[in-house]
N, C-alpha and C positions, 0 to 999 in steps of 0.2 A: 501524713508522715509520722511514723514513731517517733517521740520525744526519745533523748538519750537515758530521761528517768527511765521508761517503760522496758528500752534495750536492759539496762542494767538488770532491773527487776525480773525480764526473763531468761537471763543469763543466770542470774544467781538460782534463779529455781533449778535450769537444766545442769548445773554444774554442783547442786543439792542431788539429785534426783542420779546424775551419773555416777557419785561420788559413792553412794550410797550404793546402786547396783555393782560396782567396780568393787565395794569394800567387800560387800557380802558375796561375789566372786570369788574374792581374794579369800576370805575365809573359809570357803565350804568346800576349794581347793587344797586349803591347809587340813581344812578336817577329812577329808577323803583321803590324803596322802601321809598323813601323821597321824591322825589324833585316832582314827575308824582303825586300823590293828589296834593300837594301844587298849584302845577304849574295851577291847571285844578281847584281849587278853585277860583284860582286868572280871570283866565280866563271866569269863569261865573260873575265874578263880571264886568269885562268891559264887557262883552254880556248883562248884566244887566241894566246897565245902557244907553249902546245904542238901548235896547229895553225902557229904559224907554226917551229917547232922542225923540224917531220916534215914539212913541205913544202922546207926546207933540207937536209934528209938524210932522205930518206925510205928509204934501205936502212935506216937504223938505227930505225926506227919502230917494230918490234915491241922491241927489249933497250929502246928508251927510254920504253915505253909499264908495261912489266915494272917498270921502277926508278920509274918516279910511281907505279905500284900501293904499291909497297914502303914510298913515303914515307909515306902516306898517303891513295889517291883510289882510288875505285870508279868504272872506264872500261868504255864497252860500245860497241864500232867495229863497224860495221855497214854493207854496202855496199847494203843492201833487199831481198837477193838471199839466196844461200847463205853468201855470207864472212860472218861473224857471230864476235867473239871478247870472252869478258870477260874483263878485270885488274882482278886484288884479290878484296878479299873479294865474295861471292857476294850479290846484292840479295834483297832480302826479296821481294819480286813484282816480277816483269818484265810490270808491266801499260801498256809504252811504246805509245801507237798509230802505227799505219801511218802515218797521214798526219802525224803530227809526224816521223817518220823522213825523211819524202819532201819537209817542210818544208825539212829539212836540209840532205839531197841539192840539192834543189833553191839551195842558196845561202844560205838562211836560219839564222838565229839561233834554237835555243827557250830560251824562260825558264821552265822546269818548277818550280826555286825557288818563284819570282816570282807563279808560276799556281797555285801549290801551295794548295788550299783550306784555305780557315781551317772548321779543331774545336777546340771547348773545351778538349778532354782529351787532343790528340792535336797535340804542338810537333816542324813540321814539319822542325826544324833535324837530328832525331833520324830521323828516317825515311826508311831506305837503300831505298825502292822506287826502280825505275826510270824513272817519271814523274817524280820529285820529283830530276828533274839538269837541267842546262844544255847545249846540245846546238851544235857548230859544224860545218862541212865543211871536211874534209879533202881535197887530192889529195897522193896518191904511189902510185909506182908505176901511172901513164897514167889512176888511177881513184879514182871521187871516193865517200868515205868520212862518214858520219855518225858523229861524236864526243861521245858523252854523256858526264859527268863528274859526280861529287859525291863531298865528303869522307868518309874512312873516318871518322866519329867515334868507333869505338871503337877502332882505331888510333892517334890523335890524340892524342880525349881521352880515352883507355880507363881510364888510373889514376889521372886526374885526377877523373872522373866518378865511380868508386870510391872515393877519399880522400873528395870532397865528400858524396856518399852517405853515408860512413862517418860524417860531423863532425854531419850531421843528424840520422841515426838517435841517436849518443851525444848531442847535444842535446837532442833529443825526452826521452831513457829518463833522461839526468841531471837534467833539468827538473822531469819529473814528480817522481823520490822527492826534491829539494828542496822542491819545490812542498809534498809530503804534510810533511816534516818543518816547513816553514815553516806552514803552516797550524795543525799542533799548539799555535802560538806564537799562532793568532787564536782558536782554537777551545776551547782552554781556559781563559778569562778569561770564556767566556763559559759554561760545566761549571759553573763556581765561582759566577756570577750566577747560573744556575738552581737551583743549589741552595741559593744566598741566598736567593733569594726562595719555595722552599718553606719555606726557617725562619721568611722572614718572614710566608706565610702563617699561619706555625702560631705565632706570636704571637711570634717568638724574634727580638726587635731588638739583640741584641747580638754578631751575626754581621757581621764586618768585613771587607772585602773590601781589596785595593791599590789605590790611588786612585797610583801613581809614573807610570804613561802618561801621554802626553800626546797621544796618538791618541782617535780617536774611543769604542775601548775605555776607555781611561783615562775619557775624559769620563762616558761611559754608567756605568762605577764608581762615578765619582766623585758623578755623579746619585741612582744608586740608594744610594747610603748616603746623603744629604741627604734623600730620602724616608722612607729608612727612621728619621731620626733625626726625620722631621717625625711619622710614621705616630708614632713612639713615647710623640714627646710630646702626638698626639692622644688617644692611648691612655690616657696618664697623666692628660690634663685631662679625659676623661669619665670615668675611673674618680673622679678628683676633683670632676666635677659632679654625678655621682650621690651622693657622698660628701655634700657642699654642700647637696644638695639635701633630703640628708636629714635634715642638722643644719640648716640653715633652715626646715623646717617642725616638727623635731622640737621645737626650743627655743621657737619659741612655745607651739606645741601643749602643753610641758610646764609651762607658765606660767600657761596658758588654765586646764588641767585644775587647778593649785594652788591658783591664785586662787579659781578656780568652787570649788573644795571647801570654801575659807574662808569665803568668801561664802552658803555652805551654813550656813554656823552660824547662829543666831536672836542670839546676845547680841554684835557687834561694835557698835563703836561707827560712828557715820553716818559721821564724819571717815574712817574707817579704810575703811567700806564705800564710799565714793564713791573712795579713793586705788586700791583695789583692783579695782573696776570700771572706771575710767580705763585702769586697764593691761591688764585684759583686753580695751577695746575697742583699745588701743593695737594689741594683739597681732593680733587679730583685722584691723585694718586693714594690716597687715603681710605676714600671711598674706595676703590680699585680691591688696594689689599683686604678691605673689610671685605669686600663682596665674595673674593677667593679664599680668606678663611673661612667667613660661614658655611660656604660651600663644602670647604673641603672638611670640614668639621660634620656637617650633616651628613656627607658622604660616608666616612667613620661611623659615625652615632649609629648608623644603619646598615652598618658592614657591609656595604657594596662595595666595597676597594678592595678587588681581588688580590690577594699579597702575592706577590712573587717571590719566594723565600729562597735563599744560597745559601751558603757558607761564605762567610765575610771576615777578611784579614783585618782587625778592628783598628790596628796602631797604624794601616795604610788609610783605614776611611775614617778615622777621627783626625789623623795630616789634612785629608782633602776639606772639610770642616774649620780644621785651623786656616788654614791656608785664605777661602774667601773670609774669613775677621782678620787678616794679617795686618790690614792699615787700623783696622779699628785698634787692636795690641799695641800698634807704633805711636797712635797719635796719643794714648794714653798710658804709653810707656809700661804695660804691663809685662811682667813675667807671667811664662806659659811653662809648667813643667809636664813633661808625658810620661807617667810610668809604665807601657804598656810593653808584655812581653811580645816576642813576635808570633809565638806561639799559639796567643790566643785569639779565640773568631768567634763571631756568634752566629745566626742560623737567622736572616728574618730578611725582611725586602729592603734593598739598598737602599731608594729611595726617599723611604717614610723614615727610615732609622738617620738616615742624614739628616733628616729635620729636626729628629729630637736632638743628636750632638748638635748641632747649629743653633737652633735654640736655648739649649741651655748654656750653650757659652759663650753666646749673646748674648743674656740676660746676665753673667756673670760679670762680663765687660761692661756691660751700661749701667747695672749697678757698684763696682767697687771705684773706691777713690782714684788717682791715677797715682803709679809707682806702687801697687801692691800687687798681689800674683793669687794665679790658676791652677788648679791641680786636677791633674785627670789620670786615675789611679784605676786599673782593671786587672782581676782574679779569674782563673778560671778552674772550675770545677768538673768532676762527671756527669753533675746534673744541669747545673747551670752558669752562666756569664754573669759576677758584677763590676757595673761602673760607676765607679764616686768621680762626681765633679765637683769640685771645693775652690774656696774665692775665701781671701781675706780681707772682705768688705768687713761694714758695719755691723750686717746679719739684720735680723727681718725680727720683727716684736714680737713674742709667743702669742698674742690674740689674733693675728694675719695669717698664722703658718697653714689654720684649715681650710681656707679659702683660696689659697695660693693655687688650686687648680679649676677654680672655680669659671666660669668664662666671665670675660669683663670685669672680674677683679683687679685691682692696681692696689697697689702701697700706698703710692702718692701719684693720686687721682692728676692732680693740676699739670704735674712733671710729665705721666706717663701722658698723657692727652695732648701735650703740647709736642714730644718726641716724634707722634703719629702714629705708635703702638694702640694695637685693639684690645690688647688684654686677653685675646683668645689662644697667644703663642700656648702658656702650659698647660691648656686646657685640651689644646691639640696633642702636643706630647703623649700624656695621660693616657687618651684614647690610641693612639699607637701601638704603645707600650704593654696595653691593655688587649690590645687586637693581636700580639705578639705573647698572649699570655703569660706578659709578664706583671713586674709590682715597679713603680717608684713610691720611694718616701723622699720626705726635708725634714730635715734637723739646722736648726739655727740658733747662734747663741749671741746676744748682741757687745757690740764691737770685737768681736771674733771671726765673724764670716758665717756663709752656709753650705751645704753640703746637700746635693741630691742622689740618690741613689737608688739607679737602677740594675735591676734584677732581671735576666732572659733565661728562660730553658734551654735548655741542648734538645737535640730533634726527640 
């Protein structure tokens, strides 16, 4: 398997290597389409004038032809015939045709620059052939002479092209071992995350990573320790709901088994055998709901509860809701106010959504004082349905409020345990609400009361 060093490392070569084929593309299209007239205008101008140089002294035509070779230009004088001489360095192919000689001769101008065909890979500014000059007529000496011309460039620019050469190859070779060293600085943050996350495969959430970047690394750190302290405390609340789950069934079931043994006796008195079968059937109905929540909680967790989704008149199904707690309201004298327009409905399965209002304004009743009140307040949007349920209780302690949806969490363990509640009521909600793609939160503020609020999409 390639290391992600090695990817990099052959990434940065292919992305060296294309960079550099793309540039000198990009250039040798500029030189072909700009710089090739330019250049080959320029260069009729000094053939120009060294024709008009040697038609002013033309004895001195050959030393002055010698000293332009000298400066810098590759000349090839040619009468069509046998006079034939070149100055300067020596051209790569002497592939000049006849009839551009005779063009010459004849008066004419050639622009072999200018005509010089365009290749990709091949920038014709560099290329000392003999077609690839600019060609004038000459007379001296009673006879008239064809003057091709083009610059020596490695004359020119022989150590300039060298120096440049040099600055890009040490570009190139200093780049890459930056490149490798700078990468060690991306590639091991990410060492360190893989090997996080085989510990935290293997159950070990106490491996800590540096969360100090503020790059995308940073953030990815900083992510995976937020999961991994989420993972740990999932970890910990199932080791706790199996826990839960075992002392809630164990503690009736050892109650059940007590009683029934007692009740076993022939000589109790009726009083005492009706007090002790009350508590076993208490028990028994305990166990009951425990058995139908988990159930129906695992049902959820595993989204096998096909929803049957409507359009639901909400201030008709949040009445029917009030309506079964109507004695509970009476014997604790609560006030119930409903703010709900008529207008507004939400989209979800009748059913499961009766459970969550019933719930939580069952939970709002058994915990607020008696003579304080309920508030059930609903908006509706184009996107979505919310409902605040609000209680002027005492309100719930900020260290409880993240576990409030937790299963088998209670406030007050002793109170809620002796009620008969399992503690699984908001944990069911939650997952509803959730299967309904929607959001609850609590807000609580103490001796103030709390406040739940759910959030449902429109279809």
């Amino acid at each position: 398997m390639k290391s992600l060093y090695y990817r990099v490392f052959l990434i940065t070569l292919a992305v060296i290597f294309a960079s550099s084929v793309l540039g000198f593309l990009a250039s040798n299209i500029y030189y072909h389409v700009k710089l090739k007239p330019y250049n080959d205008e320029k260069l009729v101008a000094i053939a120009e004038h060294m024709q008009n140089y040697i038609e002013s002294d033309p004895a001195g035509m050959e030393s002055y032809l010698r000293n332009a070779a000298e400066l810098g230009y590759e000349i090839y004088v040619t009468d069509g015939q046998s006079d034939s001489q070149f100055y300067g360095r020596n051209f790569r192919e002497q592939d000049l045709d006849k009839q551009d000689i005779g063009l010459v001769l004849g008066g004419g101008t050639y622009h072999g620059v200018a005509q010089f065909p365009n290749k990709p890979f091949i920038t014709g500014f560099f290329d000392n052939r003999l077609s690839n000059t600019v060609g004038v007529p000459v007379q001296a000496s009673g006879k008239t002479f064809a003057l091709f011309m083009r610059p020596d460039v490695l004359l020119q620019f022989g150590e300039l092209r060298t120096f440049f050469a040099l600055v890009g190859l040490l570009t190139v070779i200093i780049s890459i071992l930056l490149f490798l060293i700078s990468t060690r600085y991306i590639v091991k943050p990410i060492t360190r995350l893989t090997d996080a996350t085989k510990r935290l495969a293997q159950g070990n959430y106490n491996h800590r990573l540096s969360t100090g970047r503020r790059d995308e690394i940073g953030q990815l750190a900083e992510h995976f320790m937020t999961m991994s302290r989420e993972l740990e405390r999932v970890d910990l609340a199932r080791q706790q709901f199996v826990s839960n789950v075992s002392h809630e069934i164990q503690s009736p079931l050892t109650s059940i088994q007590g009683f029934a043994k007692v009740l076993a006796q022939g000589d109790l008195p009726e009083e005492e055998r009706q007090q002790y079968a009350s508590i076993v059937e208490a028990e028994s109905r305990h166990l009951s709901m425990l058995s139908k929540q988990l159930l129906l909680l695992s049902t959820l967790e595993q989204g096998e509860e096909a929803l049957n989704k409507k359009d639901i008149s909400l201030r008709g199904h949040i009445r029917q809701a009030v309506e079964m707690l109507h004695w509970q309201l009476e014997e604790k004298d609560l006030l119930l106010k409903l703010s709900i327009p008529e207008s507004v409905s939400v989209h979800g399965d009748e059913v499961l959504l009766m459970q969550v209002w019933t719930n939580l304004l069952n939970n709002a009743a058994n915990h607020i004082p008696s003579g304080r009140s309920i508030e059930v307040l609903a908006e509706d949007t184009q996107s979505f349905t919310r409902v605040v349920i609000s209680d002027t209780g005492e309100g719930i302690a900020p260290e409880h409020l993240p576990y409030l949806f937790d299963r088998f969490f209670r406030v007050d363990r002793a109170r809620e345990r002796a009620s008969g509640r399992t503690g699984l009521g908001l944990a069911i909600v939650k997952r509803i609400v959730q299967l309904h793609e929607g959001t609850i939160e609590v807000s609580s503020s103490q001796g103030e009361g709390t406040r739940f609020t759910v959030t449902l999409p429109k279809l």
